[in-house]
N, C-alpha and C positions, 0 to 999 in steps of 0.2 A: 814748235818751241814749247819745253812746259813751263804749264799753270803756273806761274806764284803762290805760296800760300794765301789761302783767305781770300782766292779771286774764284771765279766761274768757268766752265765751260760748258758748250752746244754739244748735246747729244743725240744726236738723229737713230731713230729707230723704227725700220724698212722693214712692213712685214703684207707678205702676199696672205695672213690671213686677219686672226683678231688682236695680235700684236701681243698677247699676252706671254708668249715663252721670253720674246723680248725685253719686254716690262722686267719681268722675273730675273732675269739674268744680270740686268744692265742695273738694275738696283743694289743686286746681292754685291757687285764689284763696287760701285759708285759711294755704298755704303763705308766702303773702309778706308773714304778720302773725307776725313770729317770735317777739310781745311777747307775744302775744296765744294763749291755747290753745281748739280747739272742741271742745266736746262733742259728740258726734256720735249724733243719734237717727236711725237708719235705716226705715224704715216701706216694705217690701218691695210690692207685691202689693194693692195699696188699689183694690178693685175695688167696693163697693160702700157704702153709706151707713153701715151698721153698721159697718164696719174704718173710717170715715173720724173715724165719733162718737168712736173710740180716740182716735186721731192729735189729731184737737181739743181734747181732753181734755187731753194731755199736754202740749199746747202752752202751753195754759191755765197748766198748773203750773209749765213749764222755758219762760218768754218769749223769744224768742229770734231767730236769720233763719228765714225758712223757704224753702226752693227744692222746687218739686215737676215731675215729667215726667207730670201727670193728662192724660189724654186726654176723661174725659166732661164733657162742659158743667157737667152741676148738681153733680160733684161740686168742681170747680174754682169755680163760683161757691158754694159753701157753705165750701170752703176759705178763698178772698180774703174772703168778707165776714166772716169768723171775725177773722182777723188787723187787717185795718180796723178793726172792733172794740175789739180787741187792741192797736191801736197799733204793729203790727208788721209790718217787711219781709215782702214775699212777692211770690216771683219765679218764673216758669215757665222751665227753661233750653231747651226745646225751643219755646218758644210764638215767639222772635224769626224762627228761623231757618227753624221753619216757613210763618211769612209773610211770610220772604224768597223762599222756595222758590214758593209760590204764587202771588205780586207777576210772576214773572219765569216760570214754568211754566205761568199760567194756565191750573191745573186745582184739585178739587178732595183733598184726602188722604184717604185710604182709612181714616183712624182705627186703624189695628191696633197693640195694644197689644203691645209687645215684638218689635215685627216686624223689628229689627236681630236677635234671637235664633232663627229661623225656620229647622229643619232644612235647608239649599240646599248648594249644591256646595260654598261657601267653609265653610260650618262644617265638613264634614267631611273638607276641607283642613288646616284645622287639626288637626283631631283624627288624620290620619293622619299629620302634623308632627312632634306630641306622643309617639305612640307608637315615629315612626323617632326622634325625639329623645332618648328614655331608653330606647332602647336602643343608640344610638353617643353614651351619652354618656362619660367620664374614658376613652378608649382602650377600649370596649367595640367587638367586631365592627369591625373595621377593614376587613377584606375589605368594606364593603358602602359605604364611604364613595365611593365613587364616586357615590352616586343620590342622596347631599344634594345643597342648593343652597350650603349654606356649613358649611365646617370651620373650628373655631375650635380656633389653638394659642395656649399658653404655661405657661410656670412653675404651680406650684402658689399659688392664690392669689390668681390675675388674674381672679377672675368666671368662667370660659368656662362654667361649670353653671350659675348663673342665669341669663346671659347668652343661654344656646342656649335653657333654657328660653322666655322671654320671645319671642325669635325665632320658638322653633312656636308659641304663642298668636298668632302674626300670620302662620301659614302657612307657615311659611321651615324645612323640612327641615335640621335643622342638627347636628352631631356633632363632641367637641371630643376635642385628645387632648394630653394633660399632659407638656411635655418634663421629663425626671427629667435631674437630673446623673449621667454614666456612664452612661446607658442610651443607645443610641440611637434618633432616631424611629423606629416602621415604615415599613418599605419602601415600605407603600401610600403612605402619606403623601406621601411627595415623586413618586411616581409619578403622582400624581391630576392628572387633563384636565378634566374639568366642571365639579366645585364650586367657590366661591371658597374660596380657603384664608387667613385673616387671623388674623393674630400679634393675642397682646395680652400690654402689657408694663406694668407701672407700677415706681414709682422704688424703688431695696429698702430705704429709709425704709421706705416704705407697706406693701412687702409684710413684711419684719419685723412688721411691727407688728399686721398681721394676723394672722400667724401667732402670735405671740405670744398677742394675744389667743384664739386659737381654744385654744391649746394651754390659756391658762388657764379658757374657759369651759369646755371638755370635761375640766379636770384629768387633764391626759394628763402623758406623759412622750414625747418625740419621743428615739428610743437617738441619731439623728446631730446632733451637736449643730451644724453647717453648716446645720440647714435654718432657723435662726436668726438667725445669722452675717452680718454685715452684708458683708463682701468676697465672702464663698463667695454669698449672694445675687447679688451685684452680678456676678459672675462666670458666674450663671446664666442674667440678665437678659441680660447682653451676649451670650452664647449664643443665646438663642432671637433677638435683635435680626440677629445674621450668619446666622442660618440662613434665614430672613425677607427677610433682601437678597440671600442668593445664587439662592432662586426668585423674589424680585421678587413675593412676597406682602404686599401694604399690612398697614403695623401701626396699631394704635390704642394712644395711652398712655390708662388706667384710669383712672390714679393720684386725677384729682380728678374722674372723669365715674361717673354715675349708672349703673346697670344699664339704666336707660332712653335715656340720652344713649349710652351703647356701642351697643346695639340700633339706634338710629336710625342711627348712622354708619355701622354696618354693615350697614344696608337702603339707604343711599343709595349707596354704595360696590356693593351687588348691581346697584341699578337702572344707575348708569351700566355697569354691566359689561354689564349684558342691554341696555342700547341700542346697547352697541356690537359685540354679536355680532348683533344685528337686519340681514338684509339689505337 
C-alpha cells in the first residue's frame, strides 16, 4: 500500500560488501520524495545464510522496500522469495546493469564480491589525493601547490574544505587557500603553471549567514565584527571575483550548488583543461 504524504517508510539495504553503492543509490531515489522520510536499515557484509536469517528477520518486523547488491544465487533466491511472501518490493540494483554488461560483452562475470574496492592503482590514487589534500589544505604548505591538479580559492565560507575534500575521494590532488581581507594572497598562488586554479564565490546573503550560523553553533564570539557585515562581505566577494578575472581563473558561484554539484563542475572544468593541453 502507498505511503501517505508526511509519513515514513523501512528501507533495507542488503549488501555482500561495504554497502556503499547501496547508500548511493537508494538516497539519490529517496531524495525526491521530500513528503516522505526513509528509515534506513543498512546490512553491511551478508555473506552467508546465517547473517541473511538476521536481515530476514528484521524485515519481517520493519516491512518495507528492500534493494540488495547479493552476488550468490541461493542467497538472493531465499531473499526474493522472503519478500514475495512478504508482499514486498525487492530489487537488485547491480542485477540490471549487470545483464546489460553481459547482453553486449558476451562474457561471463567473475562474481567478486566488492571488487570496485580491490587494493589497485586507482585506490591508492586516491589515498595519496587525500593525504596531499589535508595537508594544502586552508593555506597550509603553499610552496608545494605546484604538484596538485587543482587549487581552490575564496572567502571564508565558500566550501573549498569539503569541497577539496570530496575532489581527493575521486583522485583529484587538490589544495585551497582562503583570501583574508588585508592580507594578501601568497606569492605562490598567482605564480602557479600546472594546477587549475578556480575561484569559489557565493552571494554574502549566503555567506553571512553561514557564518552567522557557525558562529552560533560553535558559540563563538568573532573580535571583527566585518566578518559578518553584509557590505564589508560584499566587498570581499567582489575581491576574490577581480582577482579571478585578472588570471583568467574560471569561478564557480556555491551559493545554491551542492558540495557535490561544485565537485563535479570542477572535474569537468579539469577535464576539458586536460583535453586541451593533450597533443
Amino acid at each position: 500500500m502507498p505511503q501517505q504524504p508526511g509519513s515514513y517508510f523501512h528501507l533495507h539495504l542488503i549488501s555482500d560488501a561495504t554497502g556503499e553503492t547501496l547508500i548511493t543509490v537508494a538516497r539519490a531515489a529517496a531524495a525526491q520524495y521530500a513528503k516522505v522520510s526513509a528509515v534506513e536499515h543498512l546490512y553491511p557484509l551478508v555473506r552467508t545464510d546465517k547473517q541473511l536469517e538476521r536481515v530476514l528477520t528484521e524485515i519481517e518486523d520493519a516491512p518495507g522496500i528492500v534493494l540488495y547488491t547479493l552476488l550468490e544465487d541461493e542467497l538472493v533466491k531465499r531473499l526474493e522469495q522472503k519478500c514475495r511472501d512478504l508482499g514486498l518490493p525487492c530489487l537488485s540494483i547491480l542485477g540490471p546493469v549487470l545483464q546489460l554488461f553481459q547482453s553486449y560483452l558476451g562474457s561471463e562475470k567473475t562474481r567478486r564480491v566488492g571488487a570496485q574496492h580491490v587494493l589497485n592503482a586507482e585506490y591508492f590514487k586516491r589515498i595519496d589525493a587525500l593525504n596531499y589534500t589535508m595537508l594544502h589544505d586552508d593555506g597550509q604548505n603553499v610552496e608545494g601547490l605546484e604538484s596538485a591538479d587543482v587549487v581552490l580559492v575564496g572567502v571564508s565560507r565558500t566550501s573549498k574544505t569539503p569541497t577539496s575534500i570530496y575532489l581527493a575521494n575521486r583522485g583529484v590532488k587538490t589544495g585551497n587557500i582562503p583570501l583574508i581581507p588585508g592580507i594578501p594572497p601568497p606569492m605562490q598562488l598567482e605564480s602557479l603553471k600546472l594546477p587549475l586554479v578556480v575561484g569559489l564565490y557565493a552571494s554574502p546573503e549566503r555567506i553571512v549567514q553561514i557564518r552567522q550560523n557557525r558562529l552560533l553553533g560553535l558559540k563563538a564570539h568573532h573580535d571583527d565584527d566585518q566578518y559578518v557585515d553584509k557590505q564589508a562581505v560584499a566587498e570581499e566577494v567582489a575581491f576574490s571575483r577581480r582577482l579571478c578575472a585578472r588570471h583568467n581563473w574560471p569561478l564557480i558561484d556555491v551559493t545554491r550548488r551542492s558540495i557535490e554539484e561544485t565537485a563535479a563542475a570542477v572535474m569537468k572544468l579539469l577535464a576539458e583543461r586536460r583535453r586541451q593541453t593533450v597533443p
